[in-house]
C-alpha positions as CSV (number, residue, x, y, z in Angstrom):
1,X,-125.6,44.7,94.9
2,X,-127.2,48.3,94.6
3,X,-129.6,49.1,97.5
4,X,-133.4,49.9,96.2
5,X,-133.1,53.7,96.8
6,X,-130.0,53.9,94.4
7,X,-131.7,53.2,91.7
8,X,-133.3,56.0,89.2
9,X,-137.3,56.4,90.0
10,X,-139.1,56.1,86.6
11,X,-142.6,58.5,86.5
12,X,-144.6,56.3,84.0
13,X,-144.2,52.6,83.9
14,X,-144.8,50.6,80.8
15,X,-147.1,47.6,80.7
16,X,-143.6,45.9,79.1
17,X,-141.2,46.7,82.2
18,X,-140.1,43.8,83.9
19,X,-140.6,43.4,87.9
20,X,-138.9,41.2,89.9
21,X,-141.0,38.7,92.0
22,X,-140.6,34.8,94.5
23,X,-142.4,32.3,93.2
24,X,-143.8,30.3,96.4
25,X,-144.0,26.2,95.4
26,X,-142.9,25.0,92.5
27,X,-139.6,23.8,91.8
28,X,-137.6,25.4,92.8
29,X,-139.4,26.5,95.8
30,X,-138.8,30.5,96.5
31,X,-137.4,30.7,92.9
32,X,-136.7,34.8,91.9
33,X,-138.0,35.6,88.8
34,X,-139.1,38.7,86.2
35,X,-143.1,39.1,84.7
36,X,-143.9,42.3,83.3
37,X,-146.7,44.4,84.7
38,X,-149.1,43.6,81.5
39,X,-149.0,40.1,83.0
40,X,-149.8,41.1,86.6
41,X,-152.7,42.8,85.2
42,X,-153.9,40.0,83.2
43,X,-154.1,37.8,86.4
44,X,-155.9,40.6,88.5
45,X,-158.7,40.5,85.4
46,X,-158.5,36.9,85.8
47,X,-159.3,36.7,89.6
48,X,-161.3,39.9,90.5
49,X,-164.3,39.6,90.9
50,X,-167.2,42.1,91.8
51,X,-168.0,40.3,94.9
52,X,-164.5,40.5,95.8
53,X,-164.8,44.2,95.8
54,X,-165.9,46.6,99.0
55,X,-166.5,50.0,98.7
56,X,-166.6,51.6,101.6
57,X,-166.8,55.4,103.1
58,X,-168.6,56.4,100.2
59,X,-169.8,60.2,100.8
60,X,-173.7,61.1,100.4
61,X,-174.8,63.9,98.5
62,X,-178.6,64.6,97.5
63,X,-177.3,64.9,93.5
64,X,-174.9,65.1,91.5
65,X,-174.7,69.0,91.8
66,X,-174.7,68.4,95.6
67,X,-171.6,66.6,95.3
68,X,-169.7,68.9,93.1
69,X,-170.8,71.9,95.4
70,X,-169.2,69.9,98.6
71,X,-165.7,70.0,96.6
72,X,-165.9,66.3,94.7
73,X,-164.1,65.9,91.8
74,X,-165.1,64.9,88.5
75,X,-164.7,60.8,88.6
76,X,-165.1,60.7,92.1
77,X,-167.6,58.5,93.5
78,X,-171.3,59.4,96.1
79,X,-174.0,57.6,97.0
80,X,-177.7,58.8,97.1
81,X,-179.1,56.3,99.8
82,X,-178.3,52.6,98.3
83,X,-177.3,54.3,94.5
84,X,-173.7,54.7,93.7
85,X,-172.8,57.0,91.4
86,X,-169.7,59.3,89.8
87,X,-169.4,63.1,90.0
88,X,-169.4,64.2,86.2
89,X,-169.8,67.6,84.6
């Protein structure tokens, strides 16, 4: 069997690739198995929630010109006081 790092590194995933994963329970217990990462997103949609969510060490800039002027990039994410928001152009 090929160790991990022999094989070749692919740069852009496809939502069709298959993964290899243990399923824990079930019968057999510890069973090896493939899934495909379209279907590990579909179960992350399925069980995230907002209020699973923390954002945290969110920077505060007065505005959004504020931020961009402190170096944040376009997408990136401030707070004025309790408001989040996104840099944008």
């Amino acid at each position: 069997m090929s160790k991990i790092n022999d094989y070749t590194v692919v740069s852009a995933p496809a939502l069709d690739d298959k993964l290899i994963g243990t399923r824990t329970g079930g019968t057999p217990d510890n069973a090896t198995f493939n899934f495909t990462p379209a279907l590990l997103l579909a179960l992350y949609q399925a069980n995230l929630s907002a209020g699973a969510m923390v954002i945290a060490n969110v920077p505060v800039y007065a505005d959004n010109a504020a931020a961009v002027a402190a170096g944040l990039a376009i997408g990136k994410l401030y707070r004025t006081g309790d408001i989040l928001k996104i840099v944008h152009v």
